[in-house]
Backbone atoms as SQL, in Angstrom:
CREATE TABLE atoms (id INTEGER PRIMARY KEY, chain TEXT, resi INTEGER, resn TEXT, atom TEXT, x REAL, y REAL, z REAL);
INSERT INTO atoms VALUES
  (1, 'A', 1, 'UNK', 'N', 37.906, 53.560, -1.483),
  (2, 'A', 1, 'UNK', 'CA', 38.851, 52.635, -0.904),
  (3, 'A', 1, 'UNK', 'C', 38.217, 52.040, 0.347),
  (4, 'A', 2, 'UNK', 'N', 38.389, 50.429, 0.812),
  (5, 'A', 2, 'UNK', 'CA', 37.957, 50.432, 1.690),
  (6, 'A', 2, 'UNK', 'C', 38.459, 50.311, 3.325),
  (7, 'A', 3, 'UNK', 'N', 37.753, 50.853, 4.453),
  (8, 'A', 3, 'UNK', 'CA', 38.144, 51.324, 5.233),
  (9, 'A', 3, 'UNK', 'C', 38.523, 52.526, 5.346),
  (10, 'A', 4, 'UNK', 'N', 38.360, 53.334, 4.396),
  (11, 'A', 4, 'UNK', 'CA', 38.673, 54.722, 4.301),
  (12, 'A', 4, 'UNK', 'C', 37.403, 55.333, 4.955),
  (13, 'A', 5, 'UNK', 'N', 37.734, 56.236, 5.849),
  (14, 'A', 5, 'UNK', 'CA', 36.743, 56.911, 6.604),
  (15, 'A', 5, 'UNK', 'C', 36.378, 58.411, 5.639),
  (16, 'A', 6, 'UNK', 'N', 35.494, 58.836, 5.586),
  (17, 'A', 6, 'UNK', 'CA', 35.183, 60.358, 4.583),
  (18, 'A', 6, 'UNK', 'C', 35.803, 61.314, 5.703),
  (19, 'A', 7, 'UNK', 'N', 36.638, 62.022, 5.049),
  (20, 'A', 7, 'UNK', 'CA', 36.547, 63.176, 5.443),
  (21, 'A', 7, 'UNK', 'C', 35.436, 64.566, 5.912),
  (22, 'A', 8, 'UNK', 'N', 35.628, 65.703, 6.456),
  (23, 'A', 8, 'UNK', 'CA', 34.536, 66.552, 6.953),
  (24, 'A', 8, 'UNK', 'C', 34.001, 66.491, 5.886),
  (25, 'A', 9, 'UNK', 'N', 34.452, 66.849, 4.466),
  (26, 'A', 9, 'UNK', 'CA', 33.731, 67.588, 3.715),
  (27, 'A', 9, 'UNK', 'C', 33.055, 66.706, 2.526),
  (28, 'A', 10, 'UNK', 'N', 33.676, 64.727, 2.913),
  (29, 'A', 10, 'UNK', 'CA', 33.217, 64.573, 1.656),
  (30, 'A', 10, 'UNK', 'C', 31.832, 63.526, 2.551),
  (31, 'A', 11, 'UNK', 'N', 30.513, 62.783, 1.946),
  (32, 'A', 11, 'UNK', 'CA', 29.826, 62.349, 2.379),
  (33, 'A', 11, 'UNK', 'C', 30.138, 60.890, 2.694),
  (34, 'A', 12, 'UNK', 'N', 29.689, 59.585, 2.931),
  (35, 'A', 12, 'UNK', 'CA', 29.990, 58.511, 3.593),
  (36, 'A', 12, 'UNK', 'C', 28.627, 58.093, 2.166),
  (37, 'A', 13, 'UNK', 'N', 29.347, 56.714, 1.432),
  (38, 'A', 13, 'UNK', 'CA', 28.554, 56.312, 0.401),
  (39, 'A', 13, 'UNK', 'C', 27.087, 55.826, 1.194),
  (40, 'A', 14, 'UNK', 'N', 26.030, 55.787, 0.715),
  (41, 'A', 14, 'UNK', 'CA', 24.624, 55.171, 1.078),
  (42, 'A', 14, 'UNK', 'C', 24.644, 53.884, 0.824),
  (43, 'A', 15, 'UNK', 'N', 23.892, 53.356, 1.966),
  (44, 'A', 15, 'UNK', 'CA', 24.268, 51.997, 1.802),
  (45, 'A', 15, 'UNK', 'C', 22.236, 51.534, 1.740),
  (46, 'A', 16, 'UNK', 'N', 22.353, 50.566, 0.510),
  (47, 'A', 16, 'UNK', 'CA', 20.835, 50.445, 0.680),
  (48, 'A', 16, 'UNK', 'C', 20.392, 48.627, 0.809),
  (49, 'A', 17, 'UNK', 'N', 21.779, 47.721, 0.916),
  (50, 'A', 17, 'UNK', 'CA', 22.006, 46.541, 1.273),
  (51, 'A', 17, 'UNK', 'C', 23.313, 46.438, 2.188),
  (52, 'A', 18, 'UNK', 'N', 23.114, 45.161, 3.373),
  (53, 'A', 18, 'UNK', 'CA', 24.032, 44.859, 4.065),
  (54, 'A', 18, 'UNK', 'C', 24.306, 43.562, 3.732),
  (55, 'A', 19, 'UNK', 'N', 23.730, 43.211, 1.919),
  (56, 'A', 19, 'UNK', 'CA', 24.034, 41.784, 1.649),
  (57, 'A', 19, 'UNK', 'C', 25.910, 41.606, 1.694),
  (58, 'A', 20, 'UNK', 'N', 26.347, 42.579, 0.853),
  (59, 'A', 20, 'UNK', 'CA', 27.671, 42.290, 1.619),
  (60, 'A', 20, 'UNK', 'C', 28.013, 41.930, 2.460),
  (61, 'A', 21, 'UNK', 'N', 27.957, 42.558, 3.619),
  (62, 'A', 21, 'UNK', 'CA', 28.331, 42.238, 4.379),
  (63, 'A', 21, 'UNK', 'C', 28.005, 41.131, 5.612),
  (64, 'A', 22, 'UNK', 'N', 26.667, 40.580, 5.034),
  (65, 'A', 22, 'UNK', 'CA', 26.233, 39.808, 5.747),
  (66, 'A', 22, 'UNK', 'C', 26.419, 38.220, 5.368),
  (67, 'A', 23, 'UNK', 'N', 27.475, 38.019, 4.412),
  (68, 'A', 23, 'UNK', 'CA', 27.598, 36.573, 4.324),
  (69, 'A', 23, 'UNK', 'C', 27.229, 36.348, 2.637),
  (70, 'A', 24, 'UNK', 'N', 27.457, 37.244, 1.968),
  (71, 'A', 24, 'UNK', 'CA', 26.650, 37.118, 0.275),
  (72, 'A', 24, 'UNK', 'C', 28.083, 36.123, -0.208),
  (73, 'A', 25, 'UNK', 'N', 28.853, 35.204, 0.676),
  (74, 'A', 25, 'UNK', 'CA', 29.544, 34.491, 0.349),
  (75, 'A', 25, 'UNK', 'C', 29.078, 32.765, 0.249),
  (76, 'A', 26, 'UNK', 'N', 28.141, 33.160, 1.260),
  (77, 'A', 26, 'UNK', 'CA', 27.007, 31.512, 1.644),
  (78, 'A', 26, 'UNK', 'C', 26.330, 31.537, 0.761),
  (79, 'A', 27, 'UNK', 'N', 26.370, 30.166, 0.126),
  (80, 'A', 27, 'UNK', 'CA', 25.115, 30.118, -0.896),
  (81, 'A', 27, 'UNK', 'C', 23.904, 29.655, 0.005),
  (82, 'A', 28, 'UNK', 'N', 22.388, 30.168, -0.567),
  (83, 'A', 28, 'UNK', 'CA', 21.411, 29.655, 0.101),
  (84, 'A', 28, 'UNK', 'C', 20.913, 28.224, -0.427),
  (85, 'A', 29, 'UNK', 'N', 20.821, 27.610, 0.349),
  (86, 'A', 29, 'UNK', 'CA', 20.668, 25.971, 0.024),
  (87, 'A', 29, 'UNK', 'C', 18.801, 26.214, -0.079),
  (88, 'A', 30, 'UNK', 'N', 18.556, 24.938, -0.971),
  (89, 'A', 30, 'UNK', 'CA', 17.045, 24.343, -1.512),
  (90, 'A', 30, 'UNK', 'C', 16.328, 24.359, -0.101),
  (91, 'A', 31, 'UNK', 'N', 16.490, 24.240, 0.998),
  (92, 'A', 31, 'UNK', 'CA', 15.989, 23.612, 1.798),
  (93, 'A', 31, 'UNK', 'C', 15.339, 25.145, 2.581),
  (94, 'A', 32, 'UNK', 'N', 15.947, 26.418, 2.395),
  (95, 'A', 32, 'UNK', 'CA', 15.483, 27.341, 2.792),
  (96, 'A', 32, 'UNK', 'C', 14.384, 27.941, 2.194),
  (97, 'A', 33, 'UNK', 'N', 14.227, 27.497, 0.800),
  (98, 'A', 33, 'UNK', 'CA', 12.933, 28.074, 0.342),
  (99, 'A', 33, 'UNK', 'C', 11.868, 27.080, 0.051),
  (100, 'A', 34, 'UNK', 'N', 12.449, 25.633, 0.857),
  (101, 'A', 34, 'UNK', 'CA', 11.278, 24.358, 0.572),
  (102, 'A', 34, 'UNK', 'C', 10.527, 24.168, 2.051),
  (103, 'A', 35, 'UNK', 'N', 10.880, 24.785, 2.913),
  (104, 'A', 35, 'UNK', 'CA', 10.078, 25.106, 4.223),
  (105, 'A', 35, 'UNK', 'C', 10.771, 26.168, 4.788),
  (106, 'A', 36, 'UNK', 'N', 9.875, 27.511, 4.888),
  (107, 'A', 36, 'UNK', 'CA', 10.400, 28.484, 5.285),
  (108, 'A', 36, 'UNK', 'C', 9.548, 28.534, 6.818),
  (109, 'A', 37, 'UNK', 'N', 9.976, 29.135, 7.791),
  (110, 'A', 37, 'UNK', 'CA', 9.310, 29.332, 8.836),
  (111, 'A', 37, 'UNK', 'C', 8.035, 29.743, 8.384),
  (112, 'A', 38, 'UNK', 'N', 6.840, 29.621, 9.586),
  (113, 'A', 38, 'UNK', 'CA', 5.581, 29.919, 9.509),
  (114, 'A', 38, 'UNK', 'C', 5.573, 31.736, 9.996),
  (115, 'A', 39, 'UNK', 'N', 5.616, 32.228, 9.468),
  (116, 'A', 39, 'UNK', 'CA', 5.219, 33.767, 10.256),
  (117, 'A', 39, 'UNK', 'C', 4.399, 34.031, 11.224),
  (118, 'A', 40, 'UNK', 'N', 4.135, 35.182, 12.067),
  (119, 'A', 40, 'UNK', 'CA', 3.736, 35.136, 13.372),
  (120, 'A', 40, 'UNK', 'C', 2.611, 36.103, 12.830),
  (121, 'A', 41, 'UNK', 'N', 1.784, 35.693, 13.413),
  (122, 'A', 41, 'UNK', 'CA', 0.780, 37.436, 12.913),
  (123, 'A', 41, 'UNK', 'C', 1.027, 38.451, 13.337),
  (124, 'A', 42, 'UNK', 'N', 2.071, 38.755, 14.417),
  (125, 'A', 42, 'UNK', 'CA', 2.426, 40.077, 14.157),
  (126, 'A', 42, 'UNK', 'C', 3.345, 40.560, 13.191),
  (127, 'A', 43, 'UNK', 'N', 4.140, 39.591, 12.808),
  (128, 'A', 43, 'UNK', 'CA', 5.007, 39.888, 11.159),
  (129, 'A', 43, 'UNK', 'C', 4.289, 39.777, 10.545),
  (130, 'A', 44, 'UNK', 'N', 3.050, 39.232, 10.147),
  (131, 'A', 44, 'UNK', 'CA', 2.113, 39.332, 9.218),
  (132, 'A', 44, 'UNK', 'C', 1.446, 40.462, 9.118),
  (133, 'A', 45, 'UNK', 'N', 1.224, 41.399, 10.154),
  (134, 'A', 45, 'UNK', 'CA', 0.672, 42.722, 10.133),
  (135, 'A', 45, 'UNK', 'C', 1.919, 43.668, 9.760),
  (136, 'A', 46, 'UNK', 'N', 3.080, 43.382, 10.351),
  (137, 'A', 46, 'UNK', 'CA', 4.213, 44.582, 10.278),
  (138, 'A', 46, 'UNK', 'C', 4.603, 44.342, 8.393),
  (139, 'A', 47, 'UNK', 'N', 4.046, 43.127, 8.207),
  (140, 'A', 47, 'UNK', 'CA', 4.643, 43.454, 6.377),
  (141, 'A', 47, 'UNK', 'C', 2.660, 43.817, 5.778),
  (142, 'A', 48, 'UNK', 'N', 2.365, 43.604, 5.844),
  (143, 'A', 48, 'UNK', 'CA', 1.274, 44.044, 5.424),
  (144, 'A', 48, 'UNK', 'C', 1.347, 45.701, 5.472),
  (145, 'A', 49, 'UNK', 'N', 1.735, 46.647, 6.719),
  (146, 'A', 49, 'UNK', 'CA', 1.640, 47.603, 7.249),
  (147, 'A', 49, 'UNK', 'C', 2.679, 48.347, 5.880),
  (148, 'A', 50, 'UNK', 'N', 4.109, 47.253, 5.687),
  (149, 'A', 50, 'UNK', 'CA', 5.128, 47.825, 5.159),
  (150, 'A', 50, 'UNK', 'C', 5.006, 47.775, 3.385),
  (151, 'A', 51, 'UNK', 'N', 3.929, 46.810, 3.148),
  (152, 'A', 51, 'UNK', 'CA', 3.587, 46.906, 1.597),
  (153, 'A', 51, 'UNK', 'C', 2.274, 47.922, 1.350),
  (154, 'A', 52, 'UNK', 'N', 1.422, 48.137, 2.297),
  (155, 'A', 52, 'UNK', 'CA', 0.624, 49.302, 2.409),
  (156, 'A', 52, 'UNK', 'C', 1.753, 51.168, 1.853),
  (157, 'A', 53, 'UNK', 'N', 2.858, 50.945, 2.914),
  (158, 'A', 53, 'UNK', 'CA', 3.273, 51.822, 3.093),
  (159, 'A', 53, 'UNK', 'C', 3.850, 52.238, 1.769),
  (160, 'A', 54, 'UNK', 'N', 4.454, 51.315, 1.337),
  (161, 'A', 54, 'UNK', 'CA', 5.160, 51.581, -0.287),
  (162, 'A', 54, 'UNK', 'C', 4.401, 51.611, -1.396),
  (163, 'A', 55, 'UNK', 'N', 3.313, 50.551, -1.306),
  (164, 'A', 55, 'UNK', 'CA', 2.337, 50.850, -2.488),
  (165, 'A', 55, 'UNK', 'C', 2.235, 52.125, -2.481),
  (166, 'A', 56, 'UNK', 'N', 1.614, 52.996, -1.330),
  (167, 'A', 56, 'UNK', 'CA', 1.738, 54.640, -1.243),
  (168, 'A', 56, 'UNK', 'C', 2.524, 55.376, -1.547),
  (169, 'A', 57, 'UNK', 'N', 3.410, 54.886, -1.527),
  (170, 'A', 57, 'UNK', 'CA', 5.281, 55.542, -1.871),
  (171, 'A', 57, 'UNK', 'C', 5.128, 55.705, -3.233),
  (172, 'A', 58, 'UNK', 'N', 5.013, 54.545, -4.317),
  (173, 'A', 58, 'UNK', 'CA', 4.596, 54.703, -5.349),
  (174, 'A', 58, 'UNK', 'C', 3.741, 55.445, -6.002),
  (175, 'A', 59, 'UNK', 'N', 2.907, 55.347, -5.331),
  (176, 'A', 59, 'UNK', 'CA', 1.880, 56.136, -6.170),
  (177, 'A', 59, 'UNK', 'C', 1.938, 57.600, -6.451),
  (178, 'A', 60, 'UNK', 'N', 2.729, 57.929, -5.070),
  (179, 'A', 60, 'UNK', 'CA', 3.311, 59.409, -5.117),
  (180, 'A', 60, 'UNK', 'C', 4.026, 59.277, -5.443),
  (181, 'A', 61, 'UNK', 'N', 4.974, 59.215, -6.164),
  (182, 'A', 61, 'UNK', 'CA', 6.264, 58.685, -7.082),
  (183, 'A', 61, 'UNK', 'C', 5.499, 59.018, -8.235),
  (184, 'A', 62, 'UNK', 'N', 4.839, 58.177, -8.561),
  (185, 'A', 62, 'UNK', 'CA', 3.968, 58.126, -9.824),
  (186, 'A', 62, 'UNK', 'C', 3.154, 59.406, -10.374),
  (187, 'A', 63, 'UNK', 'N', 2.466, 59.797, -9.251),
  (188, 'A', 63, 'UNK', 'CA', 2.207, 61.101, -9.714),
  (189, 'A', 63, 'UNK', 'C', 2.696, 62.339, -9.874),
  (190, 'A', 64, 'UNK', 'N', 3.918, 61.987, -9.709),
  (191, 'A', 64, 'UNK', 'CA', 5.080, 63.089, -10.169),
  (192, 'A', 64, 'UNK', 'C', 6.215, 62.943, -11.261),
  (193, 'A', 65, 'UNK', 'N', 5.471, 61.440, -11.888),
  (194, 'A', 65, 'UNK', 'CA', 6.400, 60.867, -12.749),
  (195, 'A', 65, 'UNK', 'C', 5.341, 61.718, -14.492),
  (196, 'A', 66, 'UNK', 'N', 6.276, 61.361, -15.120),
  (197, 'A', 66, 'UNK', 'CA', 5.693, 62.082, -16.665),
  (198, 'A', 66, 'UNK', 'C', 4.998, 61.230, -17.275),
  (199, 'A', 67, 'UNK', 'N', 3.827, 61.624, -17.822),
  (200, 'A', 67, 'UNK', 'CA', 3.574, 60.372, -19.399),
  (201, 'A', 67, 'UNK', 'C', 4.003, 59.399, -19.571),
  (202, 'A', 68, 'UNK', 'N', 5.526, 59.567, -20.358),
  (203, 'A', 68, 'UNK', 'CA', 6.091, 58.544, -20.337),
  (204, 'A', 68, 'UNK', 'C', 6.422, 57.460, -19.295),
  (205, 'A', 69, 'UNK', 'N', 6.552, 58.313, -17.930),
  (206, 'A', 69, 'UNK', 'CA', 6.738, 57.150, -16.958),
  (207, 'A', 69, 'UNK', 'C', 5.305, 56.610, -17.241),
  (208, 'A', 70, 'UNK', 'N', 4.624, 56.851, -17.221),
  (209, 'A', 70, 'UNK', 'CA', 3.213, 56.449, -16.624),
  (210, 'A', 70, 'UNK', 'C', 2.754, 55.136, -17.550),
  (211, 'A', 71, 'UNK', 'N', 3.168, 56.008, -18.803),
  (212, 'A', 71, 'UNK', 'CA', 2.693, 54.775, -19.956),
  (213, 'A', 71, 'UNK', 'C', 4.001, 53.104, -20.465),
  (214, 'A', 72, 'UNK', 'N', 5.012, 54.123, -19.293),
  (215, 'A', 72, 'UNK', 'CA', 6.068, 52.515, -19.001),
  (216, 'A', 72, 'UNK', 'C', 5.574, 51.923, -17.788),
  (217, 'A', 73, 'UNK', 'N', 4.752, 52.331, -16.835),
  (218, 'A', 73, 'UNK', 'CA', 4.316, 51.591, -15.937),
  (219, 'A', 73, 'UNK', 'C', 3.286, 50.562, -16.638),
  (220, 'A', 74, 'UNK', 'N', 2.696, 51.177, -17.503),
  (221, 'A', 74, 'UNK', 'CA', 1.583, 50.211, -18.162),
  (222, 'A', 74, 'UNK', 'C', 2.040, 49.243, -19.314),
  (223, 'A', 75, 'UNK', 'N', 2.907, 49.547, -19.946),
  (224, 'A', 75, 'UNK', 'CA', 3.530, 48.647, -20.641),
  (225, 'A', 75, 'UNK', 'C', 3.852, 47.556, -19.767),
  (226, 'A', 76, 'UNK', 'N', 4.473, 47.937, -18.646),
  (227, 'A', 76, 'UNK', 'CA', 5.243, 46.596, -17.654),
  (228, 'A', 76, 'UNK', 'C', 4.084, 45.426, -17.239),
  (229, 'A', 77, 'UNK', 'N', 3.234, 46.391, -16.568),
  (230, 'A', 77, 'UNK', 'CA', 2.053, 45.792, -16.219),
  (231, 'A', 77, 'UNK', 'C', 1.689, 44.346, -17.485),
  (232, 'A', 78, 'UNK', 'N', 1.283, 45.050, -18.827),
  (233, 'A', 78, 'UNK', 'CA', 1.080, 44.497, -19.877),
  (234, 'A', 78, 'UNK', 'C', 2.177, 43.784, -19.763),
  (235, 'A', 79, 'UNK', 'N', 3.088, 43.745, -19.714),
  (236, 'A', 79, 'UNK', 'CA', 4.571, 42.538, -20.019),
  (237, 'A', 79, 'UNK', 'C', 4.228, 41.582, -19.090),
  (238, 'A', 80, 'UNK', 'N', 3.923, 41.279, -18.238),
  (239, 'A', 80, 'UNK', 'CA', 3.661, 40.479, -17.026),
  (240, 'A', 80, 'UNK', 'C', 2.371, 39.887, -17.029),
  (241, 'A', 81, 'UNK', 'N', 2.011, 40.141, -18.040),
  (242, 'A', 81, 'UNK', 'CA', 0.815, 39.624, -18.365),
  (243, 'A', 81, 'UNK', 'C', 0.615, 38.273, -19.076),
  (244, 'A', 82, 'UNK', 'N', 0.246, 36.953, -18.714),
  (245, 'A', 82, 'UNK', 'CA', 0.404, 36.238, -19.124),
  (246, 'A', 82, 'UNK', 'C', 0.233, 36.590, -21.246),
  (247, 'A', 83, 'UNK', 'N', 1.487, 35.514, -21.460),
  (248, 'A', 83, 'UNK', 'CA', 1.145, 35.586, -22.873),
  (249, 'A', 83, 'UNK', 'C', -0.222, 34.754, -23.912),
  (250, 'A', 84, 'UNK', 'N', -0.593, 34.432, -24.570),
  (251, 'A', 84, 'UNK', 'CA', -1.213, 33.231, -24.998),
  (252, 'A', 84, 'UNK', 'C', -0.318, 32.335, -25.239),
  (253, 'A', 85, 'UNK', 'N', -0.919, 30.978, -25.084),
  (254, 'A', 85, 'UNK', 'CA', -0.291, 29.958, -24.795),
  (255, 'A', 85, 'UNK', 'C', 0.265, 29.810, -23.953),
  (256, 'A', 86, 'UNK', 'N', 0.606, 30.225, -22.981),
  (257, 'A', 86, 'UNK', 'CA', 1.116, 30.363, -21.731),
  (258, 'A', 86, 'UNK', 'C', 0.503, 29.944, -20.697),
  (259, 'A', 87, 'UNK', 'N', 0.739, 29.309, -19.326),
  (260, 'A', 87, 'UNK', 'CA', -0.255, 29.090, -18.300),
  (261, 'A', 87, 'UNK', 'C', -0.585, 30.848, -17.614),
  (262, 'A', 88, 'UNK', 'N', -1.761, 30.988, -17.517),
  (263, 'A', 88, 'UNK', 'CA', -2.282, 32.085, -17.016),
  (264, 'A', 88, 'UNK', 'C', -2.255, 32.095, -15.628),
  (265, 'A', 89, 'UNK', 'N', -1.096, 32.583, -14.852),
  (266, 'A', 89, 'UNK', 'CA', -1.246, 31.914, -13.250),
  (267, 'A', 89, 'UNK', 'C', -1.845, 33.205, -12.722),
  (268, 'A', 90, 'UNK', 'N', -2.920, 33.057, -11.288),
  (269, 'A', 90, 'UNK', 'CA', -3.619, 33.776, -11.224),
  (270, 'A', 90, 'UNK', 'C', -3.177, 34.579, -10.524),
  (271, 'A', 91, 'UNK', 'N', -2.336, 34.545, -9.502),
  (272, 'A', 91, 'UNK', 'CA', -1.014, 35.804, -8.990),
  (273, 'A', 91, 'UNK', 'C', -0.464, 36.966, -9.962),
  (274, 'A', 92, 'UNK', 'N', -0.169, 36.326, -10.679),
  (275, 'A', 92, 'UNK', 'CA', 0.747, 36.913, -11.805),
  (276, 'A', 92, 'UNK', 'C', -0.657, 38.079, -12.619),
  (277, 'A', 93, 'UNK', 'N', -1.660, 37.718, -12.915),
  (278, 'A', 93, 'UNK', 'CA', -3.085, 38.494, -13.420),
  (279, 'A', 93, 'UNK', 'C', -3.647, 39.508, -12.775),
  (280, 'A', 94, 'UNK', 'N', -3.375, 38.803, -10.934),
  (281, 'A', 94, 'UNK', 'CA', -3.701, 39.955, -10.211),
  (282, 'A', 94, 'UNK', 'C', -2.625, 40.834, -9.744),
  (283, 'A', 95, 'UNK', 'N', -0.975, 40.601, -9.582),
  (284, 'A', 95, 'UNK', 'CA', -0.131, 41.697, -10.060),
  (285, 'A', 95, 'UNK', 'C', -0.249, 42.915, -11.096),
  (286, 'A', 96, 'UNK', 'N', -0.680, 42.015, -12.219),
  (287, 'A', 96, 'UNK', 'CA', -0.690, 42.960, -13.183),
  (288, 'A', 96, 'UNK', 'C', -1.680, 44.353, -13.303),
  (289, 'A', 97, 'UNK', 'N', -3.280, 43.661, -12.454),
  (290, 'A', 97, 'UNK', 'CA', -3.791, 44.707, -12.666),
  (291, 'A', 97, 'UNK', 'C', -3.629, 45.777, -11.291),
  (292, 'A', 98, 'UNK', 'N', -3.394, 44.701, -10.376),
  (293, 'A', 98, 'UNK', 'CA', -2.448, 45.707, -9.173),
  (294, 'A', 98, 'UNK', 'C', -1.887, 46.981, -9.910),
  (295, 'A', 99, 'UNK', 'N', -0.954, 46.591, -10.486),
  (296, 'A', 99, 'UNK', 'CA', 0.120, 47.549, -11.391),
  (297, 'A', 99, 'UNK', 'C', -0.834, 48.676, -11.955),
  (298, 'A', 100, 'UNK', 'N', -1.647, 48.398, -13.117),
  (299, 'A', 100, 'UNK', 'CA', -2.456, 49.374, -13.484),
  (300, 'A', 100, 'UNK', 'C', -3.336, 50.170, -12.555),
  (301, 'A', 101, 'UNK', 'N', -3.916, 49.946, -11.738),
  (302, 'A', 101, 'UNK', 'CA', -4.262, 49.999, -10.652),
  (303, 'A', 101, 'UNK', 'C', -3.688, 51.371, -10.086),
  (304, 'A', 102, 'UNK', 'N', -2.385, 51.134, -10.136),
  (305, 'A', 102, 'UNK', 'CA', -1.673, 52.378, -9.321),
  (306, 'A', 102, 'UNK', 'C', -1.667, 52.924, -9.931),
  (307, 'A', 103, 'UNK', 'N', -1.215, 53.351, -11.620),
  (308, 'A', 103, 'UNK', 'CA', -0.930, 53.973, -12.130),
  (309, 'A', 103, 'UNK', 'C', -2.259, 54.631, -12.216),
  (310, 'A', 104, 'UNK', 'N', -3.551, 53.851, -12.699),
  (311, 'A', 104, 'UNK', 'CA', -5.084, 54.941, -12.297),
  (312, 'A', 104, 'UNK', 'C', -4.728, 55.897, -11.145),
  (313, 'A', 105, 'UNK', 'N', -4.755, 54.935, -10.225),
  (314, 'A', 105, 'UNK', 'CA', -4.841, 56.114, -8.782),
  (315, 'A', 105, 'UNK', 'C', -3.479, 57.149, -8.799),
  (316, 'A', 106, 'UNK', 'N', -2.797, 57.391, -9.595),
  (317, 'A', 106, 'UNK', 'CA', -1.942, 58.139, -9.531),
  (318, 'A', 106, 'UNK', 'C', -2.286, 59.020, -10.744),
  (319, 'A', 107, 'UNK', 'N', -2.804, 58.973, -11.760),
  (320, 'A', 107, 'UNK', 'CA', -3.559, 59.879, -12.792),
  (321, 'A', 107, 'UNK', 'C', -4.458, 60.275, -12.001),
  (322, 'A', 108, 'UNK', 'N', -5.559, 59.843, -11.199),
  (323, 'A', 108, 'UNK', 'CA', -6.574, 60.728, -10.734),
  (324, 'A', 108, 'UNK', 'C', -6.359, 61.774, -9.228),
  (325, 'A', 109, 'UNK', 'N', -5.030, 61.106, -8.534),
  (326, 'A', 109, 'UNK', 'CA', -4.117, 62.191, -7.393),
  (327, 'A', 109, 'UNK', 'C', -3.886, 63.491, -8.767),
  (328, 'A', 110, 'UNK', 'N', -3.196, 62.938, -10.045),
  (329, 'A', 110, 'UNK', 'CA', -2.465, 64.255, -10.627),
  (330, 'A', 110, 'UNK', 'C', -3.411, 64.954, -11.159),
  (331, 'A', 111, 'UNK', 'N', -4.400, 64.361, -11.592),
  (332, 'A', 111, 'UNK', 'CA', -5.578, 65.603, -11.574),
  (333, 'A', 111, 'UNK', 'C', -6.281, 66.201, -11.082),
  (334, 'A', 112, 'UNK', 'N', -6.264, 65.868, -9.593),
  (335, 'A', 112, 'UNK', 'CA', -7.133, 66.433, -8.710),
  (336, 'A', 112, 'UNK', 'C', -6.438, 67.425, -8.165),
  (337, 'A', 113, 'UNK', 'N', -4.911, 67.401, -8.285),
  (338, 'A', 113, 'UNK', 'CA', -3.884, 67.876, -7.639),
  (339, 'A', 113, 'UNK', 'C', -3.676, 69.366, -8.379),
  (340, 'A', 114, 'UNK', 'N', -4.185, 69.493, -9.917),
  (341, 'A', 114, 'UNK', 'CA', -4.390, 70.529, -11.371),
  (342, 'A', 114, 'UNK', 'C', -5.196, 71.127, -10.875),
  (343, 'A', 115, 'UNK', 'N', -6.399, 70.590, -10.475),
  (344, 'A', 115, 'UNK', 'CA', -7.211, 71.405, -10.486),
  (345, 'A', 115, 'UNK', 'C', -7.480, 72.729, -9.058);
């Protein structure tokens, strides 16, 4: 219910967006993603710092994930892969092997980790 405060014993839901509450009533107009501000290089280091940080997140994720995760990480990879006939955009090629990528370095953490 909302506005209901939790009691001692029960927990307070996790919240992992404040798009609610931040206006997910405004639509975003064309004009915000046809010139977006220029970034500063220190936001350019603090997201660099913060996609460093998660690529890592993953990978340890990954190496605690099963087979099957492992071999759905590679399927995805493969899905994102340009099709034939398709324009081959070169972002999208180097995502993909990004993707595989981790999933290597997370087979060779889980075996080093066996032994």
């Amino acid at each position: 219910m909302p506005g209901k405060k939790p009691s001692a014993g029960e927990q307070s839901p996790v919240r992992l967006s404040t798009w609610d509450d931040e206006g997910a009533e405004k639509s975003l107009d064309a004009e915000a993603f046809s010139s977006p501000p220029e970034l500063t290089n220190t936001e350019l280091v603090h997201l660099r710092v913060r996609v460093i940080a998660l690529e890592n997140l993953v990978i340890a994720l990954l190496t605690q994930g099963s087979d099957q995760q492992l071999a759905v990480a590679r399927e995805m990879a493969a899905y994102i892969s340009p099709r034939p006939g398709f324009t081959q955009h070169p972002l999208t090629i180097h995502a993909a092997a990004q993707m595989s990528d981790s999933v290597d370095r997370a087979e060779r953490f889980r075996k080093r980790s066996q032994s």
